[in-house]
Each structure stands twice: as structure tokens, then as C-alpha cells.
N, C-alpha and C positions, 0 to 999 in steps of 0.2 A: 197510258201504258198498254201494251200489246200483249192478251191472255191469249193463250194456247187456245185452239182449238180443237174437237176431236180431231176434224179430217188435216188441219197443220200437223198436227203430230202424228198422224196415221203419212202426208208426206217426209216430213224428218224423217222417219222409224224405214220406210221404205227406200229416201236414198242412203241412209249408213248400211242397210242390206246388203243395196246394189252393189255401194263400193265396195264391202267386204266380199261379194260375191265376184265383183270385177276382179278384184288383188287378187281370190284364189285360183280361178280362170288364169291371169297373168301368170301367174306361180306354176300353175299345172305345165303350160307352154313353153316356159323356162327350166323347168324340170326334164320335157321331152325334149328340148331342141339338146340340152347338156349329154342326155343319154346317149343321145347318136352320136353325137359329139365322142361321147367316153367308149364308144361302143367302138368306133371309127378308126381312135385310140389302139384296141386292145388289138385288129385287126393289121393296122400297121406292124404293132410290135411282133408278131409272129409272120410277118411275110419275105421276109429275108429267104433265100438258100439254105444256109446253114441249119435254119430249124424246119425249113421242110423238110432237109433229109436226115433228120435228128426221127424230127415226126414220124417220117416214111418206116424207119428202122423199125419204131417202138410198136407200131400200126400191127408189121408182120409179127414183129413177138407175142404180142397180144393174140393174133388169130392163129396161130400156130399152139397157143396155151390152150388156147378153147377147148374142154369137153360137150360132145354135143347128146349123151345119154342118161343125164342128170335128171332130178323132180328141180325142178327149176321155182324158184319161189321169187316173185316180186316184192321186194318191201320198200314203199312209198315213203319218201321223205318231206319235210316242211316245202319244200324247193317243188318236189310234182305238186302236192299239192295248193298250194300256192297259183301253179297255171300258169300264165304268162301275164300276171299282176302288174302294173308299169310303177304304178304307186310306192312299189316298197324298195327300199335301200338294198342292194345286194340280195333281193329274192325273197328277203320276210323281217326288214327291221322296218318299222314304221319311224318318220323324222319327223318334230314338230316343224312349221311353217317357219318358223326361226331357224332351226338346224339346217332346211334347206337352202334358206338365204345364205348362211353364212356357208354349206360347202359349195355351193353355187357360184357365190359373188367373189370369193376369196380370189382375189387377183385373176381374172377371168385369163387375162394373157401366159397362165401358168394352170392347169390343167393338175398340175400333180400336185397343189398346194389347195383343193377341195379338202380330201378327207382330214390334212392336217387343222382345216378348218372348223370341222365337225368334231375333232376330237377335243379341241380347245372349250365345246359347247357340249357336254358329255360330263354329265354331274355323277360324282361318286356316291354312296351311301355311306353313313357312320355308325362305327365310328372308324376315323383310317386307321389300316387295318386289320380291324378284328370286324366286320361289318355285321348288324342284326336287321334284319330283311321282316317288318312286319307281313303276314299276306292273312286272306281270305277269298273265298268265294263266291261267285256273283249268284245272286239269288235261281234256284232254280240247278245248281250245278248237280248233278247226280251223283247219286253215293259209289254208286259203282267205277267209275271213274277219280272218285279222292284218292283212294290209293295207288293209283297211277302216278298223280302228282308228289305226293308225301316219297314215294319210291326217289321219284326225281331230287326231292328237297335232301332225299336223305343220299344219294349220289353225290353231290354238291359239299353235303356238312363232313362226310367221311373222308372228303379228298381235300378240301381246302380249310381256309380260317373261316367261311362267312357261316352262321348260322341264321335261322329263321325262328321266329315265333307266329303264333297267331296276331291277328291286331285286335285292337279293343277300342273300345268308344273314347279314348283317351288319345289314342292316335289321331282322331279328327279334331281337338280341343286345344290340346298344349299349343302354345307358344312354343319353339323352340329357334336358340341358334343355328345356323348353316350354311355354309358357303357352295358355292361351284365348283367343279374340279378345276385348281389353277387362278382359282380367283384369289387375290391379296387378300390378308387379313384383313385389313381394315375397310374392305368390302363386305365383310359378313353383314351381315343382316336380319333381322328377326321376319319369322314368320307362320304361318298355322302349321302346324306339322300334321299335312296330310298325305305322306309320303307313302303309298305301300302298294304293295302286291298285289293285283287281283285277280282271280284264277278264271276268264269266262267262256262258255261256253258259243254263249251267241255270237259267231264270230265268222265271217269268211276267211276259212285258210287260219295256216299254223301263222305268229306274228307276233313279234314286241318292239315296245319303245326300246332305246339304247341309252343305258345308264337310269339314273334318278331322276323321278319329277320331280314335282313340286308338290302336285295333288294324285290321287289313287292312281293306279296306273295299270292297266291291262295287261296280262300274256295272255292273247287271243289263241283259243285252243278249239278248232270246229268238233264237233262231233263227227261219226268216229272215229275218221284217219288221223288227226293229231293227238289222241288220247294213245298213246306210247311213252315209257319213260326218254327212252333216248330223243323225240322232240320234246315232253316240255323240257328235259334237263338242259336242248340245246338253246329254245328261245331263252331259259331261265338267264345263261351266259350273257345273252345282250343285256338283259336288265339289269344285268352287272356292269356293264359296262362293255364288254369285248365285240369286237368285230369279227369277220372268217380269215382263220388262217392262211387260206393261199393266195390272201391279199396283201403279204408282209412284203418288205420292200425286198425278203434276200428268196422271194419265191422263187423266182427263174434259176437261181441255184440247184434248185431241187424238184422242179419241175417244169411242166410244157404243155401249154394249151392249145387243143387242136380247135380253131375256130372255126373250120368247115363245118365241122359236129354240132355248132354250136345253134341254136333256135335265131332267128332274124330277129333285130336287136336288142334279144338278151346278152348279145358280150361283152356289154360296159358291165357287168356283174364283175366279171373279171379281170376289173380294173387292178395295178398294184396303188398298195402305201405311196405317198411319196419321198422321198430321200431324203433323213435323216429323221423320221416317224422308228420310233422305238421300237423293237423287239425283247426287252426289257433282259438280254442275256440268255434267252432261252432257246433250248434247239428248234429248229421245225418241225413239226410234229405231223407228220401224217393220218394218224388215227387221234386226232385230235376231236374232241365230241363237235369243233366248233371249225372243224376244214370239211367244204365240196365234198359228198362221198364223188367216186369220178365219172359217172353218168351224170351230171347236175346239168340242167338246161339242153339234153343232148336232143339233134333231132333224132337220130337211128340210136333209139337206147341200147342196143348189143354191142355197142361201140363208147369208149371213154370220151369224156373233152377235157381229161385230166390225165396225163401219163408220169408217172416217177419215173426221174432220168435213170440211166440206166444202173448207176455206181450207188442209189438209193432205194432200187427198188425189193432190195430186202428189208427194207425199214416202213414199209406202209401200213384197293384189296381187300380182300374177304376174309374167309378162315384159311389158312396154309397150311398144307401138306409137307411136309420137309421129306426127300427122298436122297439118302445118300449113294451116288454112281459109281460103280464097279469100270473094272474094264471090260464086262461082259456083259453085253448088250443086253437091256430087259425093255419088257415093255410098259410105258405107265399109260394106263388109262384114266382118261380126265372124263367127269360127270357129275352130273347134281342130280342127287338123289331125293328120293322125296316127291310130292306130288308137283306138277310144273305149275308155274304162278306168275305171273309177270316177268323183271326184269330178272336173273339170279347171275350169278357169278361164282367161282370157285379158283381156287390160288394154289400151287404146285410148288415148289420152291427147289429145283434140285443143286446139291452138292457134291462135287468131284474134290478128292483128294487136293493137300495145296501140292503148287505144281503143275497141275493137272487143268485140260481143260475138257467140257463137254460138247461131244457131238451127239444129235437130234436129227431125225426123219422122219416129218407127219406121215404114219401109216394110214388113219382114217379119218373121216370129217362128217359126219352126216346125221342121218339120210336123205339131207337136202341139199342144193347147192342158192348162195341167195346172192340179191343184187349187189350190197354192200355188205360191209364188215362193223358196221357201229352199232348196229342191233343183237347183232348176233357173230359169234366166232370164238378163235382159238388163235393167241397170242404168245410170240414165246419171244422175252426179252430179256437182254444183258443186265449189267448190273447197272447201270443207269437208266432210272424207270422214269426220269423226265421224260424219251422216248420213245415210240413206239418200236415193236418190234416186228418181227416176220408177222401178217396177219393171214389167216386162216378162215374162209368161210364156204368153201367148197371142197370137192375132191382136190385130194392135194396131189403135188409133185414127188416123185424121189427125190428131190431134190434134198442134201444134207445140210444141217446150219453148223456151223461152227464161230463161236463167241471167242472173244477170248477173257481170260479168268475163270475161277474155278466154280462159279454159281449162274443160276439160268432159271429164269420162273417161266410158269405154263400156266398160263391165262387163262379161263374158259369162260364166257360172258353170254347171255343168252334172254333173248324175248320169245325165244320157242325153243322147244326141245331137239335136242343136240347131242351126242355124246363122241369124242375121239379120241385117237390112242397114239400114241408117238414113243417111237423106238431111242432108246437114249443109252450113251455110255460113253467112259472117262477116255482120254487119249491123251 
């Protein structure tokens, strides 16, 4: 009979390496040749006439908007920081080796049936739902920083169904039932319920898996450019499952990518859905925690690779103030008082007469002007708050809003201090 030896087993142990080492090799190659592939893709799609001289319009309006004697403030998102990564899904979602076979392999001769691929491999948490999200910290996480995340967790719990707890050593032990998103019942299956959150620090770049493991799962958070609420809150979303908004199938609807702008071959980022991928009834959201701010991948950052067409680009809660509107113009001044701390927010609520509607004029914004509007700004929306509304994160325009209906909320949201005033009254 034939016993192992060290140096046989030290051959065995070295070619399952090799192969595992060769497959990921193949994988990485397969990965790259599909990006330029999708990159190649997104470049076709905007080379038409029609949307260069869409483009060309939006280009002038933009630089004709421009103030150029502002304190100008840079705020880096998951995306700069991140660099020019090749590894991750659409600029910061990490894919298991499996998730990329299958949105890789998914009918090669069909290109826009990838991501539907990847979504069918994109595990929900339980319970459906109501979801309870255990997490924890990677050893060594700093204190200073927890409350960063909890701000995030609690972003999250105030707006949606899903809550969070801490996990406990019972998390790594149970047995538990659980299936896949979409998998048949009678594919459930028993297994360790090692399923949670882990919040780490050691990490390159802002970055999470997309949906549920199996076993603990990372939101990679480097020290200290992703310690912001508004990135963990946004990798938090992948771990829920969602992908980026202006990769919905009805994005060209409502916007327009300028690929000149765009970094050499990061434009498979801004790949669409493909056709008949859900948008589960909801509008597009522009100020969505989970769409492109519109610098994302740009080469000449003073310049967007993201423009709202033009018939939506007026469209790009806390404790409430209820303010009711005269037909004589006053001014409300929006602010958070109290010493400044992280994320804050404050909620306005104005009421006009029934009848009646209100008009609004951001008089002031400051005194800074920033790169995007999802850290920091001033929001003023209709009465369907599925939507964003006008967004505000610079000196603003004379520009008037007028809604229609008698109610109009004033947003004020903030990762630095901020205060603005907006002239408002009934008509």
C-alpha cells in the first residue's frame, strides 16, 4: 500500500496551489479582456450625433453656471479614493470568484445579460423584509471612528425597514435555515450562521461585498478618507444588496455620459442594467446615497462625466420645523445649531394656504462651495419625497422654484458646517 510522504504531500499541496493560483490568474484575464469589452460598450453607446450635440449644450451650461470666487472644498468619495482599482465591480463592490463567473459567463454573446447574472447570485439577509443586519468590529477598529459608523447604521435604521444589532458569539454557532435570493424553497438548506457585518479598518480603499455571505463579511473602510458617514452609509447599501443608480436600465432617460471625461478604461463602470432588470417602481433618483456624484472617474475633475438632461436638472428626516407661507415673501433661515459633529441634518416643512402654491429662491449657501452634494447641502422637495429635489451645495442661482401643491420641505444636511437662507411665499 502506498504512504504519503512528506516531500509527496509537500508535491500534492503545491500542484492544488498552482491550480488554484492558475484559475485566479485565468479569472483576473477574463475579468480584464470583459472590461474593455464593457468599456468599449459604453463608448459606442454615446457616439451617435444626437448625444454629442445633447452633450455639447449641457458642457456650455455647466461652464456658463461656473462661479469662479468661491472657498472651494474638495470632498473625496469611495470612487477617488478607490484610484483606478481594476479589481472591483463598478469602482468599490468586491465580487466573489463565483459572482464573476457567473456575470462574466452569462451568455457571452449577450453582453447586457452579465449583471442580470449577478443579481440572480446576490443573497438577501433575513428576515424578507424586515432584515436584522448582525455587525462588529475588526479588532484594533478605533473609538474615534465608531461613531462614524453607528451615525451611518443609524441613517439606514431612520429611513428604511432594515435594523442592525451587535453579533455575539451565537452568531458564529447556530445552525440556522437560509436560502439565496431566488432560490426555490426546497433548495434551502442548513448551515453555520456565520453571516455578519464586519466593520475594518485595514483595508485599501472604501469597498464591500454585494448582498449576504455566508461567512463574516467586510465593509472595507481605510483610515481616514472613508471614515465619513455618507461612504460607510453608501458601501453599507451594497451589503444590502443594491447596486449604482445610474446603472438602471431607464438611465438615459435622465441622463448623459460624457466619456471623453471619463479616466481610460474606467467606462465599463458605466455600464447600463440590462433590459427587463427591475427598478422595482421607483423614480430615479439623483441624490440618491447610491448614484455617481457627477465628477466620478473624471479626467479634468472641474468638469462632470455625468450631466442631468436638461428637463430634470431641477431634480438633482429629522426634527421639522413647520413654517406656514403668507403671500409676503419672508425669509427662512435653515441651520443646525449647537456645536458641529459629524453627519447633522435639519427639516423645514413649509405650508401655503390650500389653493395655493409656493415659491422659493436660495438667497444663500455657505461659506463654502463643495464638489458634490451628498455630504453636504440644501434640498428643497415636493411632496413626493421618494425624489430628490432641487440640490444646493454652492453659491446659488436667482433662480425661482416653483412646485406645485401647497407644501415644500427644506432639507439641510451636513458633514461640515453650513448655514442658508431661502426667500419663500404663497402665490
Amino acid at each position: 500500500m502506498f504512504q504519503p510522504t512528506m516531500k509527496s504531500t509537500l508535491i500534492f499541496l503545491s500542484l492544488i496551489i498552482g491550480s488554484a493560483l492558475a484559475a485566479g490568474i485565468d479569472l483576473f484575464k477574463k475579468i480584464e479582456k470583459i472590461e474593455k469589452e464593457m468599456s468599449r460598450e459604453v463608448e459606442e453607446e454615446y457616439a451617435d450625433k444626437e448625444h454629442e450635440d445633447e452633450l455639447d449644450l449641457l458642457k456650455k451650461q455647466f461652464a456658463a453656471a461656473l462661479t469662479r470666487n468661491e472657498t472651494f472644498i474638495n470632498i473625496p468619495t469611495e470612487i477617488d479614493l478607490n484610484g483606478n482599482h481594476t479589481g472591483l465591480f463598478e469602482g468599490d463592490i468586491q465580487l466573489t470568484p463565483e459572482q464573476w463567473r457567473v456575470a462574466l459567463d452569462s451568455d457571452p454573446d449577450n453582453p447586457m445579460k452579465r449583471r442580470q447574472g449577478l443579481a440572480e447570485m446576490t443573497w438577501m439577509w433575513p428576515p424578507s423584509g424586515a432584515p436584522v443586519i448582525p455587525y462588529s468590529f475588526a479588532n484594533g477598529f478605533p473609538d474615534q471612528y465608531k461613531q462614524v459608523v453607528k451615525d451611518a447604521i443609524a441613517f439606514w435604521e431612520e429611513r428604511t425597514c432594515i435594523k442592525f444589532r451587535a453579533s455575539t458569539s451565537a452568531d458564529k454557532s447556530a445552525y440556522v435555515e437560509h436560502s439565496p435570493f431566488r432560490i426555490k424553497p426546497c433548495q434551502k438548506h442548513a448551515m453555520r450562521n456565520e453571516f455578519s457585518i464586519v466593520f475594518n479598518q485595514n483595508a485599501d480603499g472604501c469597498n464591500s461585498v454585494i448582498g449576504r455571505r455566508t461567512t463574516p463579511q467586510n465593509v472595507n473602510l481605510q483610515m481616514p478618507g472613508c471614515m465619513t458617514t455618507t461612504i460607510v452609509a453608501h458601501e453599507l447599501s451594497h451589503a444590502f444588496g443594491t447596486l449604482h443608480v445610474q446603472s438602471r436600465v431607464d438611465r438615459d432617460e435622465y441622463v448623459i455620459i460624457d466619456t471623453s471625461n471619463i479616466r481610460p478604461g474606467m467606462e465599463q463602470n458605466f455600464r447600463m442594467e440590462p433590459n427587463g432588470y427591475s427598478t422595482y417602481g421607483l423614480p430615479y433618483e439623483f441624490g440618491s446615497m447610491q448614484h455617481y456624484f457627477p465628477h466620478s472617474f473624471a479626467v479634468d475633475e472641474s468638469r462632470p462625466t455625468i450631466y442631468a438632461k436638461p428637463k430634470y436638472q431641477k431634480f438633482q428626516p429629522a426634527n421639522a420645523q413647520v413654517i406656514n407661507v403668507a403671500a409676503t415673501a419672508q425669509i427662512v433661515k435653515v441651520e443646525l445649531p449647537g456645536e458641529f459633529r459629524g453627519f447633522q441634518e435639519a427639516l423645514v416643512v413649509l405650508q401655503a394656504p390650500a389653493g395655493k402654491k409656493i415659491e422659493a429662491v436660495v438667497k444663500s449657501f455657505g461659506p463654502f462651495r463643495f464638489t458634490m452634494c451628498r455630504s453636504v447641502g440644501l434640498e428643497i422637495i415636493a411632496t413626493d419625497t421618494r425624489t430628490s429635489g432641487l440640490r444646493v451645495c454652492a453659491r446659488p442661482t436667482a433662480d425661482v422654484i416653483v412646485y406645485d401643491g401647497n407644501t415644500m420641505l427644506i432639507w439641510l444636511y451636513r458633514d461640515y458646517p453650513v448655514v442658508t437662507e431661502v426667500s419663500v411665499r404663497a402665490i
